[in-house]
C-alpha positions in Angstrom: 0.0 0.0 0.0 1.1 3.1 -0.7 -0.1 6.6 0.4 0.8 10.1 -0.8 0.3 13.2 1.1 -2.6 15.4 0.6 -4.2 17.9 3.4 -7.8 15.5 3.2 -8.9 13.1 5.4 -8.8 14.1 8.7 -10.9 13.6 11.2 -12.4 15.0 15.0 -11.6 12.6 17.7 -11.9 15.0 20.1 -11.8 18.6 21.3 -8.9 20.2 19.0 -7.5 16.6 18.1 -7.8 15.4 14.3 -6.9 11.9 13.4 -5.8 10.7 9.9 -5.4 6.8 9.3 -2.0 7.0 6.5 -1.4 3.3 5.7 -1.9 0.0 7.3 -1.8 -3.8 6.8 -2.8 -7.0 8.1 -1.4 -6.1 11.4 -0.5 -2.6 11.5 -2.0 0.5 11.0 -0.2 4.0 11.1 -1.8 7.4 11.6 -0.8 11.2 12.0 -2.1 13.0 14.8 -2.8 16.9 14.9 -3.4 18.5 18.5 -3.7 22.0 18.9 -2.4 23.7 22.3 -4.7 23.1 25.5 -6.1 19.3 24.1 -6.4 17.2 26.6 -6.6 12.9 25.6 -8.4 11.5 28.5 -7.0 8.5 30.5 -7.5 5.2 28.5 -6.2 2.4 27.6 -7.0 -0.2 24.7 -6.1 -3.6 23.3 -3.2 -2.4 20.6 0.2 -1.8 21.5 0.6 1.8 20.3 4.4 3.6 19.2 4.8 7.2 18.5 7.2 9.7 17.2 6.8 13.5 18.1 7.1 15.7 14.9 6.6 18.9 15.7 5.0 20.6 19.1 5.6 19.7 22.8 3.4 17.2 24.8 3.1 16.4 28.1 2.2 12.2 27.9 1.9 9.6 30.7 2.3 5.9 30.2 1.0 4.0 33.3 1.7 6.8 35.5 5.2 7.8 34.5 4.6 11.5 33.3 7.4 13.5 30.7 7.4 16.2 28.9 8.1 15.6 24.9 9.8 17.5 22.6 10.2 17.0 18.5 12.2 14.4 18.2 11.1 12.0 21.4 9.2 9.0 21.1 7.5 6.4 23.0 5.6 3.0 23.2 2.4 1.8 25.0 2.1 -1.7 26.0 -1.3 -2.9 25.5 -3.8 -2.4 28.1 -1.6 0.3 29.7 -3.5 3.3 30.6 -2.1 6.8 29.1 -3.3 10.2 28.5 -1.5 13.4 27.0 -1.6 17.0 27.0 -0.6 19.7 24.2 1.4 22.2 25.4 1.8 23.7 22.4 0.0 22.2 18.6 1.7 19.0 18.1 1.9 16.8 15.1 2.4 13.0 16.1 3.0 10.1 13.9 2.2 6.8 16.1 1.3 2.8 15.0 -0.6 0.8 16.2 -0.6 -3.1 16.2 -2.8 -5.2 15.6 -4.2 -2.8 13.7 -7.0 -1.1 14.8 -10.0 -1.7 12.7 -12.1 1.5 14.1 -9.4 3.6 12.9 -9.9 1.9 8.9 -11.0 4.7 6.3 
């Protein structure tokens, strides 16, 4: 599969977060991730083990209760089932996968 960039396709997960599915296979499924300063991802936790990479932005994130403060550049993985919740401190793009893909997040 392949994917080329266009400015389409996003879509409101929450207040000011967008959520664009880019590619994905049988077991993997990668999306970009636009949060403007002051959203707030609630505590939760799902089934997929989840890997990000910040591009741009800073983020405050916490993974099972350890807290840090992200700059461009940092990155991070989620263990499956591990609850985690993030705030932008300033707009953030993130680029994360998740695995097994995540069949609510298919276009």
């Amino acid at each position: 599969m392949f994917a080329e960039h266009t400015e389409d396709g996003y879509l409101s997960v929450l207040a000011k977060i967008e959520r664009k599915t880019l590619v994905y296979g049988s077991q993997t499924l990668l999306c970009e991730f636009r949060l403007q300063q002051g959203a707030l991802l609630p505590p939760h936790s799902h089934p997929h083990e989840q890997t990000g990479y910040l591009v741009s932005g800073r983020l405050r994130l916490n993974i099972g209760g350890e807290n840090r403060l992200l700059s461009p550049g940092d990155s991070w993985c989620i263990d499956s089932n591990v609850e985690h919740y993030a705030e932008a401190l300033a707009d953030c793009i993130a680029i994360e996968v998740f695995s097994p893909r995540r069949e609510d997040y298919l276009p």
